[in-house]
N, C-alpha and C positions, 0 to 999 in steps of 0.2 A: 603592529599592524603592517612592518612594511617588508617585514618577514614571514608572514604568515597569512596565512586563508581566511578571510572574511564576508563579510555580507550584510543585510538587514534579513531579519527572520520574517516572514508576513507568514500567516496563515491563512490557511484556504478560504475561498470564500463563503463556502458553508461548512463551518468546523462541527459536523458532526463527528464522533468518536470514531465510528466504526471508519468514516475513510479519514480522518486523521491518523489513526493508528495505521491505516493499511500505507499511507503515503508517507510517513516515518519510516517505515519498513521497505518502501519500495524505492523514493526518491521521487514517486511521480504524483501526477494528479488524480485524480478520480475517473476521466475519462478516459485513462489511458489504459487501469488495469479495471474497471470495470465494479468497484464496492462505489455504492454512495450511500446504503443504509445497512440497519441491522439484520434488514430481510429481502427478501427477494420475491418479485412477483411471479407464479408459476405460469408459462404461456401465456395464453390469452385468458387465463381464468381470474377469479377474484380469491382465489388462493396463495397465501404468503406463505415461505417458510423461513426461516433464518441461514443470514447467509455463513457458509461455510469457506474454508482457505481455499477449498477448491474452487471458488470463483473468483481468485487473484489472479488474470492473466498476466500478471508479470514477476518476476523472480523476485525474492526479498533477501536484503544485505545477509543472512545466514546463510540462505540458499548460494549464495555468490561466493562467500565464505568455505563454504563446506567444499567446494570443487575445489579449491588450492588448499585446504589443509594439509592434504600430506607433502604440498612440495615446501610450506612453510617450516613442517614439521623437519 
């Protein structure tokens, strides 16, 4: 531990899947890129549809990844 990176792990405090997984992927919380369920509510209607990656406003460790692969490479 006195060479290396640690911490306590907590999880979010509402450990839904859909933004656990998107907060594994991002580093952040739920209100930062915007998932907190499976779906999403349309406007102001009482229509849902499911949420899509294009409602992650924030970059995910692949995406971050993917911009320096070729200087890694």
């Amino acid at each position: 531990m006195e060479e290396e990176a640690w911490g306590i792990l907590e999880s979010l405090d509402f450990p839904a899947s859909a933004s656990a997984r998107t907060s594994i992927t991002t580093g952040k919380i739920p209100g930062e890129y915007g998932v907190f369920y499976f779906y999403i509510r349309e406007g102001n209607s009482y229509e849902f549809r499911p949420v899509t990656s294009r409602e992650t406003k924030s970059e995910r460790v692949w995406d971050i990844i993917g911009r320096y692969e070729e200087k890694l490479l």
